[in-house]
Rosetta silent file (secondary structure, phi, psi, omega in degrees, C-alpha in Angstrom):
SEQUENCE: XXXXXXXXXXXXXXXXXXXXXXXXXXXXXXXXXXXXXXXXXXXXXXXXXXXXXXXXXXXXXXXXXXXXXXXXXXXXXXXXXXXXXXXXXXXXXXXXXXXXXXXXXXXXXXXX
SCORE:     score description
SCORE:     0.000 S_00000001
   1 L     0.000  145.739  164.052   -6.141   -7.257   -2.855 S_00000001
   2 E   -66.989  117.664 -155.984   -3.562   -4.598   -2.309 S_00000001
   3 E  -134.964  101.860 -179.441   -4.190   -1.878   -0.308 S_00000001
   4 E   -98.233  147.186  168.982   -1.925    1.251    0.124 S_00000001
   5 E  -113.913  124.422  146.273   -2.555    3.776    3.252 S_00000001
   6 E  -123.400 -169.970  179.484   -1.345    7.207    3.317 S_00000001
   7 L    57.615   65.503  168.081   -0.932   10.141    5.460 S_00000001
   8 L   -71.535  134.649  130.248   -0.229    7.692    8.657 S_00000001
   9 L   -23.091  179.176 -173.030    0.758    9.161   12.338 S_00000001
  10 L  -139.870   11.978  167.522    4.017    8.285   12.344 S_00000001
  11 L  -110.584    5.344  176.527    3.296    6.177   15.867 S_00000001
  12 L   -99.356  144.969 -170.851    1.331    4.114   13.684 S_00000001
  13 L  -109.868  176.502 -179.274    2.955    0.480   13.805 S_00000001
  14 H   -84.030   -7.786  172.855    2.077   -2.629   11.626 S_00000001
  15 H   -71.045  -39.635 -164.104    0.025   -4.312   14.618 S_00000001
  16 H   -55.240  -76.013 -165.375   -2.014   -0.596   14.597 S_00000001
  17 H   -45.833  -85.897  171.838   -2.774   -1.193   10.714 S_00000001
  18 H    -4.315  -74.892  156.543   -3.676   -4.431   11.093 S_00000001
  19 H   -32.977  -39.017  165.454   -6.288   -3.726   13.729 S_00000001
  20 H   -54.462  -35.038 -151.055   -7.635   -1.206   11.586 S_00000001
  21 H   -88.335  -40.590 -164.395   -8.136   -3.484    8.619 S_00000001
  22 H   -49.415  -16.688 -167.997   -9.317   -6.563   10.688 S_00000001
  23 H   -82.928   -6.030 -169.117  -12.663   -4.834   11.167 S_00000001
  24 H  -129.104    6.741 -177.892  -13.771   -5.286    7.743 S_00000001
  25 L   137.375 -167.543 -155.643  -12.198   -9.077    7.245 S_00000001
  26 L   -83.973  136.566 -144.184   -9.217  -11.335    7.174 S_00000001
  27 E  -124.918  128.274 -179.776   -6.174   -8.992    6.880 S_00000001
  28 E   -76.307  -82.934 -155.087   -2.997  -11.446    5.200 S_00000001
  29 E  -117.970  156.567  157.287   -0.019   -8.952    5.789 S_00000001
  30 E  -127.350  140.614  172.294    0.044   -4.979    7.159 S_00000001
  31 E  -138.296 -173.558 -172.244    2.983   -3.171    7.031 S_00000001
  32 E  -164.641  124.977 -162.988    4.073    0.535    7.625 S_00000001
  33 L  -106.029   96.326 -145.266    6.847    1.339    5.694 S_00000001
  34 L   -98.360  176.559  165.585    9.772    3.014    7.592 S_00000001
  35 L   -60.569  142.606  173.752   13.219    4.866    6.133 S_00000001
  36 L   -77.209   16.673 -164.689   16.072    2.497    5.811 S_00000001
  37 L  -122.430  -44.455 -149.087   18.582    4.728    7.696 S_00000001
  38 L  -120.811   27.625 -156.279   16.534    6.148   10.587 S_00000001
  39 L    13.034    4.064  132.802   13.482    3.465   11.062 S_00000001
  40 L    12.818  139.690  175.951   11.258    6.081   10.907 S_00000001
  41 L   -86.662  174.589 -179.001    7.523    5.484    9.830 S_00000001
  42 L  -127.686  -16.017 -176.182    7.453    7.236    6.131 S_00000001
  43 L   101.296   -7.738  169.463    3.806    7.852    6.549 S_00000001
  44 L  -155.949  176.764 -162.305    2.226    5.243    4.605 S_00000001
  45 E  -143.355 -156.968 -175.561    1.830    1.427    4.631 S_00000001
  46 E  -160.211  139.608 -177.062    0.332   -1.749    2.709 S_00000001
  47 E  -124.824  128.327  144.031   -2.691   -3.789    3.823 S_00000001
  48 E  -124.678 -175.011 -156.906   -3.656   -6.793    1.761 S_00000001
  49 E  -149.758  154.180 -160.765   -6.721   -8.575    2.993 S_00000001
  50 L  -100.739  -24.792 -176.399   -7.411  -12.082    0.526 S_00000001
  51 L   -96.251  124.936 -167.253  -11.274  -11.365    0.105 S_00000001
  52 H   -73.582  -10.296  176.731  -11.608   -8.603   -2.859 S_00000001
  53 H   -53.970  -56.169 -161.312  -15.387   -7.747   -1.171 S_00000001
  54 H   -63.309  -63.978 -178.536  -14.085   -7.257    1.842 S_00000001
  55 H   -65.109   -9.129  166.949  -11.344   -5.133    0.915 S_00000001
  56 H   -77.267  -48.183  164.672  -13.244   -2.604   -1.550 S_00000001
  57 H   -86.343  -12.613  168.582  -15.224   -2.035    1.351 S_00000001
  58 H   -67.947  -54.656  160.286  -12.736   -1.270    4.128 S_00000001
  59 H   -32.706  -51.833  174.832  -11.258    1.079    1.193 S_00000001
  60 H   -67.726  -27.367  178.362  -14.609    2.845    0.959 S_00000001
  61 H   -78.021  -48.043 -140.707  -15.275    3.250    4.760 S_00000001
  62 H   -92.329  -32.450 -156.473  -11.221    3.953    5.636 S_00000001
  63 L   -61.018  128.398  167.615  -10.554    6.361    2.273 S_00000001
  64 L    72.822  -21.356  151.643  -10.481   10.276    4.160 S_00000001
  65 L   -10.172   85.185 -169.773  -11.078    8.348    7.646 S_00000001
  66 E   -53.618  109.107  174.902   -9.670   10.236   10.620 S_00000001
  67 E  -121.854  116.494  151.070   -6.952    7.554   12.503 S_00000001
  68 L    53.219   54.149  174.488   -4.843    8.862   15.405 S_00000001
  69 L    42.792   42.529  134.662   -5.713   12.815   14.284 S_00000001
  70 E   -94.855  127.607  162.103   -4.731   12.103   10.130 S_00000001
  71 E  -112.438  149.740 -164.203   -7.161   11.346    7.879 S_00000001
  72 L   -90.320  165.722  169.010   -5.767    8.923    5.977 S_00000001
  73 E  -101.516  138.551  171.663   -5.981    8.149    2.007 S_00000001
  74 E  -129.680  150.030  142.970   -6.653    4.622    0.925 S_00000001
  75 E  -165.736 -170.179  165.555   -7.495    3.007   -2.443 S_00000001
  76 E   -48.662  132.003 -162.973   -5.986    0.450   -4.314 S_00000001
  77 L   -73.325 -170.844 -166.701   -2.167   -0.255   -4.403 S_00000001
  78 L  -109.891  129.739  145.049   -0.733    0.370   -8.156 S_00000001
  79 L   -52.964  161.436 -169.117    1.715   -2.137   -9.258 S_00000001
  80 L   -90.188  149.173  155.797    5.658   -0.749   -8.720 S_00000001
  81 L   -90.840  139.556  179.397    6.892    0.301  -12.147 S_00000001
  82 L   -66.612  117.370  160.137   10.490   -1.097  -12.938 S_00000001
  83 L  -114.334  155.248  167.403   12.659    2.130  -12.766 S_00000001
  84 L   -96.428  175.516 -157.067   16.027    2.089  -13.737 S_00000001
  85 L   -72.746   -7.422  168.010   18.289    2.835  -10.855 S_00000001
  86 L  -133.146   85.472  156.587   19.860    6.175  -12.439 S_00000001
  87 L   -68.670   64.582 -156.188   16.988    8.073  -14.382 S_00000001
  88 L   -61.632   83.595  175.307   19.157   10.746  -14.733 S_00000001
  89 L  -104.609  147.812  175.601   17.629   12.995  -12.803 S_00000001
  90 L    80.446 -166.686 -167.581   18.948   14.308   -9.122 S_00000001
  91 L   -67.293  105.500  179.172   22.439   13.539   -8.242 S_00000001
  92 L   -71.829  -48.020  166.008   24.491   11.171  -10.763 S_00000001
  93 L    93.713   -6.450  166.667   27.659   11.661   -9.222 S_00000001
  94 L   -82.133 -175.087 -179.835   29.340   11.757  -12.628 S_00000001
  95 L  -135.166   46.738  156.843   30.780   14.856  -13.990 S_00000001
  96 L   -36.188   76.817  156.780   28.427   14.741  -17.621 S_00000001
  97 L    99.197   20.379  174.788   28.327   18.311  -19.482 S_00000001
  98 L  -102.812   25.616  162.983   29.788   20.269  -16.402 S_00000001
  99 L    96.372 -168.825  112.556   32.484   22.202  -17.929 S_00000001
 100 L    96.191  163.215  176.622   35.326   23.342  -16.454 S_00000001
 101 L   107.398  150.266 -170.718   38.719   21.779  -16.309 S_00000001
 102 L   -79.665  100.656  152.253   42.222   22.154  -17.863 S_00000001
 103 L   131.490   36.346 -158.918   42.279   21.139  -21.781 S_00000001
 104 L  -100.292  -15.855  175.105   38.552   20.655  -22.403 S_00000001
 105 L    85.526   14.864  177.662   38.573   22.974  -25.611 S_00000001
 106 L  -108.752  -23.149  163.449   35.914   25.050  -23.929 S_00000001
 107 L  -141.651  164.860 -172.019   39.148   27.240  -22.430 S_00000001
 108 L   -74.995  161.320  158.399   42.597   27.725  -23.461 S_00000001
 109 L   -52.026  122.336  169.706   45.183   25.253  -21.608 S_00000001
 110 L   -58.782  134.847 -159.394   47.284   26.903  -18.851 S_00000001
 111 L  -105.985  142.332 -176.032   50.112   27.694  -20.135 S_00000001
 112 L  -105.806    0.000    0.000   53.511   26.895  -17.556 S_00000001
């Protein structure tokens, strides 16, 4: 099973997580999932652990759990949803419906 953690210290590493998980059964991968620019923690991670027993209860004990003065959120991860890479929303970087400009038929043409 999948396991996402949030609300993380931001000193917690993927050995920390691990160590966390290990207490309730066999832990496959942990990770803590930093920014790609600054390598930064982000504040949350992925656990999965291979037994689904195991892991439903380390979810129930860890969910709201105080770690390293956070209490963290746990439950099941989600599967990612396929987004496409410009929903356009936020910054497009086109210039789509903004107006402006010489000969757009929204103002007269400067005349020389």
């Amino acid at each position: 099973m999948n396991i996402y953690i949030s609300n993380l210290n931001f000193k917690v590493e993927d050995n920390d997580l691990r160590q966390l998980f290990e207490e309730y059964g066999e832990v496959s991968s942990a990770k803590v999932i930093t920014d790609k620019y600054t390598g930064r923690s982000r504040g949350f991670g992925f656990v999965e652990m291979p037994d689904d027993e195991a892991s439903l209860k380390a979810i129930s004990e860890l969910n709201q759990y105080e770690h390293e003065g956070k209490v963290l959120t746990v439950n099941e991860a989600r599967p990612r949803e396929d987004r496409p890479r410009n929903s356009g929303s936020g910054r497009s970087g086109g210039f789509r419906n903004q107006g402006g400009g010489y000969g757009r038929g929204d103002r007269q043409s400067k005349r020389w």
